[in-house]
C-alpha positions as CSV (number, residue, x, y, z in Angstrom):
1,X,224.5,201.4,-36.2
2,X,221.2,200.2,-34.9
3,X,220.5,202.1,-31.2
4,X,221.2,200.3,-28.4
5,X,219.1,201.3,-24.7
6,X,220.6,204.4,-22.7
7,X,222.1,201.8,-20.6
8,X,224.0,200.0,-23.4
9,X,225.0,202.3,-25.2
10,X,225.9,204.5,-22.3
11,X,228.8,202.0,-21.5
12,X,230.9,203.2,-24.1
13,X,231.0,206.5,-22.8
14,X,231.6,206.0,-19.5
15,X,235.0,206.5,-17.4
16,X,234.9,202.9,-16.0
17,X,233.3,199.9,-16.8
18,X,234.2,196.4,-15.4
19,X,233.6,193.8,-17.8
20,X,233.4,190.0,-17.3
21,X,233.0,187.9,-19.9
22,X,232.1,183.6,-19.0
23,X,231.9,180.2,-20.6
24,X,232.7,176.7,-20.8
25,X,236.3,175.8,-21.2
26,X,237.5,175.8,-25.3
27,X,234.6,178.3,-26.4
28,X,237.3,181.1,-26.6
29,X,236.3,183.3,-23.8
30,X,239.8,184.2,-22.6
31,X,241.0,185.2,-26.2
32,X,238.1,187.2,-26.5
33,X,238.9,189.1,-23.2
34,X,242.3,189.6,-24.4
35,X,241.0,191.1,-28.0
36,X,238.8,193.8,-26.2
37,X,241.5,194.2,-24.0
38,X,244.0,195.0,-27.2
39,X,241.2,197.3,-28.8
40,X,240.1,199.6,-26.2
41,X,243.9,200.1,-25.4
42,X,244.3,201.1,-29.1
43,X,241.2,203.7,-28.1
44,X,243.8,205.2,-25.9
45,X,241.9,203.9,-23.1
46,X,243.5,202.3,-19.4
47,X,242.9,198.5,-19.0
48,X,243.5,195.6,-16.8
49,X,242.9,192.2,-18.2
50,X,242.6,189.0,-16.0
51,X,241.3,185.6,-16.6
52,X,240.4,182.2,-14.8
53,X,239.6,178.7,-15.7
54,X,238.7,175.6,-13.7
55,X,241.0,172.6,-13.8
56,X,239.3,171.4,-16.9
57,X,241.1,172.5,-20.0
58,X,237.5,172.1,-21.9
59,X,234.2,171.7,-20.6
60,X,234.7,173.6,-17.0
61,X,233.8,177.3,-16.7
62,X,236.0,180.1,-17.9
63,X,235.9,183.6,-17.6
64,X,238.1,186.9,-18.7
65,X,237.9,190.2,-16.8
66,X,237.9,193.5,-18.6
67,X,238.7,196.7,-16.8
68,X,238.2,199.2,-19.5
69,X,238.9,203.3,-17.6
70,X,240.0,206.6,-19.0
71,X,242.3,207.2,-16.0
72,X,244.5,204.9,-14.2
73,X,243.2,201.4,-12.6
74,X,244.6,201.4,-9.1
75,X,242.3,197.8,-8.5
76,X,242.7,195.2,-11.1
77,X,240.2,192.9,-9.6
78,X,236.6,193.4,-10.5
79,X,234.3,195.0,-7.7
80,X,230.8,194.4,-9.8
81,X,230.2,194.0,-14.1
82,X,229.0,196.6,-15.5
83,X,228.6,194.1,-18.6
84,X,228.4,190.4,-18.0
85,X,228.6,188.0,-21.2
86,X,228.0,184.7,-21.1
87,X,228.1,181.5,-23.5
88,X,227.0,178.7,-21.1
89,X,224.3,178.1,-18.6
90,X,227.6,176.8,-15.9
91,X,228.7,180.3,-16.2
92,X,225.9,182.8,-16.2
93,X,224.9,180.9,-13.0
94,X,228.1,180.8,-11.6
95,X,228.6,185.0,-12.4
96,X,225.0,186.5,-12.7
97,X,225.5,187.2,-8.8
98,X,228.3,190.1,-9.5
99,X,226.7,191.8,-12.2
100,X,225.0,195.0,-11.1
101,X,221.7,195.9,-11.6
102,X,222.9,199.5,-13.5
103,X,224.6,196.5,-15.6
104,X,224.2,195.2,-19.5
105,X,223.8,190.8,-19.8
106,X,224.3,189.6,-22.9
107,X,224.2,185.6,-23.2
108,X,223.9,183.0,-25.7
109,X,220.2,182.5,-25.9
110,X,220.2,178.6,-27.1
111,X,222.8,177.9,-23.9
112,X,221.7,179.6,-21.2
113,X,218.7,179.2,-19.3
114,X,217.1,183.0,-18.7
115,X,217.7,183.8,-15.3
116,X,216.1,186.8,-13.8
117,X,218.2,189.7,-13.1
118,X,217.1,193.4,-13.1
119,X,220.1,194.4,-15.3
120,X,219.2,195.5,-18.8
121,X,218.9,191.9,-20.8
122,X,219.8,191.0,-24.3
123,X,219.6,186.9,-25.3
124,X,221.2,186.1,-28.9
125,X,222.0,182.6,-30.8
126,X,225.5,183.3,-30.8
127,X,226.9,180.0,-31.5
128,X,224.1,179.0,-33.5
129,X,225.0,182.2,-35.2
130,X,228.5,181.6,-35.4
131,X,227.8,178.3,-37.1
132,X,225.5,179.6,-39.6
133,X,227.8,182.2,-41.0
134,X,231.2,181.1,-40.7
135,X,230.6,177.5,-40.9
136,X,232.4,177.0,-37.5
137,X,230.7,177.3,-33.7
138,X,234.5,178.3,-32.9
139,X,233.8,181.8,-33.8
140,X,231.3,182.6,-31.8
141,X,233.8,184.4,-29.3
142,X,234.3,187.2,-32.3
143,X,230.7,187.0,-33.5
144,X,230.3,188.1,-29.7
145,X,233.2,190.6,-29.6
146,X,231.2,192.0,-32.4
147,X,227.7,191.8,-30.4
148,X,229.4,193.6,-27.6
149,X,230.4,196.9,-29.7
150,X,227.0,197.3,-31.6
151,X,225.3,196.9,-28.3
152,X,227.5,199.0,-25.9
153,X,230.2,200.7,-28.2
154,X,232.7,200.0,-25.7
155,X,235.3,199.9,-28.0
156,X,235.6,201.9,-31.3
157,X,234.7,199.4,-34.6
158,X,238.4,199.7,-36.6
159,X,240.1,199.4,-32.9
160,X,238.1,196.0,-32.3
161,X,239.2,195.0,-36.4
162,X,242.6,195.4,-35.7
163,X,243.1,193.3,-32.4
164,X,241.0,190.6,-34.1
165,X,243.4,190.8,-37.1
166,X,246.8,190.8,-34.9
167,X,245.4,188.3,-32.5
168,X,243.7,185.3,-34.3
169,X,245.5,183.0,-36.6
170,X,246.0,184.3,-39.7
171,X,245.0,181.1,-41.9
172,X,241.7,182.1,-40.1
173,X,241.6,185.7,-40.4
174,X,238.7,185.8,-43.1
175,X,236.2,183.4,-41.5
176,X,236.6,185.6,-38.1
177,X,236.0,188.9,-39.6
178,X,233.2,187.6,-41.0
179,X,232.0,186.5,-37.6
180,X,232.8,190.0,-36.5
181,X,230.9,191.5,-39.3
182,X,227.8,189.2,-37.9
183,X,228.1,190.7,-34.5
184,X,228.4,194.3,-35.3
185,X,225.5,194.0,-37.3
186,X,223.1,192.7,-35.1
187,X,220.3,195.3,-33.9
188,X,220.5,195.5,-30.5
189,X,216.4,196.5,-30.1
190,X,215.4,192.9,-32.1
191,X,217.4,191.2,-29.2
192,X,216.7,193.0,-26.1
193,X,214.7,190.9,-23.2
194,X,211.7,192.8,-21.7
């Protein structure tokens, strides 16, 4: 695997990280929450998943909250992200303001508009990405699930496989493991905003 920052990769490794991940209504973000939710608790790991989405079923901002711990969560709201990921400009606007500045930012670099932030920055075609490999934008929220573990190793690489095999349709199984494949094999360095 490619090596991430100290920041980055240091996410995996730590007892608590607060994760939000954001987008536009019908990009997936709230299944994606869900599947690192599923793998880092098959790493044996303590987690609290929450979402939100506006009133619009597609087009209005969406986002899914991961509390990933090795001990108990007594809070399951999120305080600050220690990893913000975003696939719209709507929602890296509307969430850059809780991400801290020890934090990781991964966003869709073709969507979003680069903000400024002092977090540790990484900008990647993800749907463009998505499309060119699996034929389908619609898998850019695994393509990104697979982005999230090369960079930060939050969750362990057959843990992540399995969720996305229980949780995604199975007449689509193929086409999203290949979109995972993409993700985990994108070098973190070749990516990385300085």
């Amino acid at each position: 695997m490619a090596q991430a920052s100290a920041t980055a990769g240091r996410l995996g490794s730590r007892r608590f990280v607060e994760t939000r991940l954001g987008g536009s209504g019908g990009q997936g973000v709230i299944l994606m929450g869900v599947i690192l939710a599923v793998a880092a608790a098959r790493d044996h790991r303590h987690v609290v998943q929450t979402q939100s989405y506006g009133p619009e079923a597609r087009g209005g901002y969406s986002r899914a909250d991961v509390i990933i711990a090795n001990e108990q969560i007594d809070y399951p709201q999120l305080q600050g992200a220690d990893l913000l990921v975003t696939l719209s400009d709507q929602a890296a606007k509307h969430y850059i303001g809780g991400l801290r500045r020890t934090g990781v930012f991964l966003y869709d670099s073709d969507e979003v508009s680069p903000p400024t932030v002092l977090a540790e920055t990484y900008a990647v075609p993800l749907i463009r990405l998505a499309q060119e490999i699996t034929g389908r934008s619609q898998s850019a929220n695994i393509l990104t699930l697979g982005a999230i573990v090369a960079l930060t190793e939050l969750v362990t690489r057959p843990s992540l496989e399995r969720a996305v095999a229980e949780m995604v349709p199975k007449a689509s199984l193929d086409l999203n493991l290949r979109a995972m494949e993409a993700g985990l094999a994108l070098k973190p360095e070749e990516w990385r905003v300085v």
